[in-house]
C-alpha positions in Angstrom: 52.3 38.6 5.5 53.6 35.4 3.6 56.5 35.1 5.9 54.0 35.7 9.1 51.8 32.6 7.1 55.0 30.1 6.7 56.2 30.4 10.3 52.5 29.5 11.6 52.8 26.4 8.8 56.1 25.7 10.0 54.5 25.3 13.5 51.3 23.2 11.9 53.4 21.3 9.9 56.5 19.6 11.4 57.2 17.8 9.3 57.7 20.3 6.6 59.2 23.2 9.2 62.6 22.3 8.4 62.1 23.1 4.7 59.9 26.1 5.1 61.8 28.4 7.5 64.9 28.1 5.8 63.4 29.5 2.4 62.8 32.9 3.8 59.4 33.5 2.5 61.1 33.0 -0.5 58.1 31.4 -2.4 59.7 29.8 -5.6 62.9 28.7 -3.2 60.3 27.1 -1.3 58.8 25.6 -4.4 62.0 23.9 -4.9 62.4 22.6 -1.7 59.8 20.7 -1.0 58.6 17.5 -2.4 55.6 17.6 -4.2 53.3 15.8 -1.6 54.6 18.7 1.2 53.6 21.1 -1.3 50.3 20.2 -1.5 50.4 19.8 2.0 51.5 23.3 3.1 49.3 25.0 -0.1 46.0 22.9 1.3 47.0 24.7 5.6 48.0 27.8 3.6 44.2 27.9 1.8 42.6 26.6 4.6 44.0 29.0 8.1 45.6 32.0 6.0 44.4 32.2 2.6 45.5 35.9 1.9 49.0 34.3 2.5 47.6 31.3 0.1 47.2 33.8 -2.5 50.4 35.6 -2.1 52.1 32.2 -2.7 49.9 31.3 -5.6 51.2 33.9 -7.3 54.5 32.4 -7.3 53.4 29.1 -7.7 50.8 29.8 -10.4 54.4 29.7 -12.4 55.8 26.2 -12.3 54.0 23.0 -13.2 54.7 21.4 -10.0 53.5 24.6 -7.8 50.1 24.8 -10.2 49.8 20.8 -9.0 50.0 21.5 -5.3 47.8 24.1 -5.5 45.2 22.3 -7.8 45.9 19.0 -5.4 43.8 21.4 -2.4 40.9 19.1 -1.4 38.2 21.6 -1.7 35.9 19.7 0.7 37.6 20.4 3.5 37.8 23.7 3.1 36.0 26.6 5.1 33.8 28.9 2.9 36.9 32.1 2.5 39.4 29.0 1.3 37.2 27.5 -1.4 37.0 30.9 -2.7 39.8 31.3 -3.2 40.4 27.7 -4.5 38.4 28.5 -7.0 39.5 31.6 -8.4 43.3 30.2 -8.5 41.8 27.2 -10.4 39.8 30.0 -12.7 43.4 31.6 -13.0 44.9 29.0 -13.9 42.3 27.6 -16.6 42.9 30.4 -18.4 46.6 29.7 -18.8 45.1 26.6 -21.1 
């Protein structure tokens, strides 16, 4: 589940935690909390260690300008195979919103 996802990023990511467990899973309160560089940050863990989670959250994020940029910030190279999948059918999704 997405909340299951954001409490292993909150361990992952210290430096983030403090923002993500207070949002609940919430994925657009989330959004708003975090800088831009943090959401790049927890979308690029989220891709990379849970991407069904990833997904879920792209959904949300697929919404806002600044959650499509964290999402199309993921650096695909350091990805394992199941993550650039999906990296590349949010960035197919969101081509389409052109």
């Amino acid at each position: 589940s997405l909340a299951d996802g954001l409490e292993a990023a909150a361990g992952a990511l210290p430096g983030e935690a403090d923002l993500i467990r207070p949002a609940n899973a919430d994925a657009a309160r989330l959004l708003a909390a975090l800088s831009s560089e943090a959401a790049r940050r927890l979308a690029s863990w989220l891709v990379a260690n849970r991407p069904a989670d990833a997904e879920e959250l792209a959904e949300v994020w697929c919404e806002e300008p600044v959650g499509q940029a964290a999402l199309l910030g993921v650096d695909e190279s350091m990805l394992p195979k199941e993550g650039r999948k999906l990296l590349r059918r949010l960035r197919f999704r969101l081509s389409l919103r052109d």
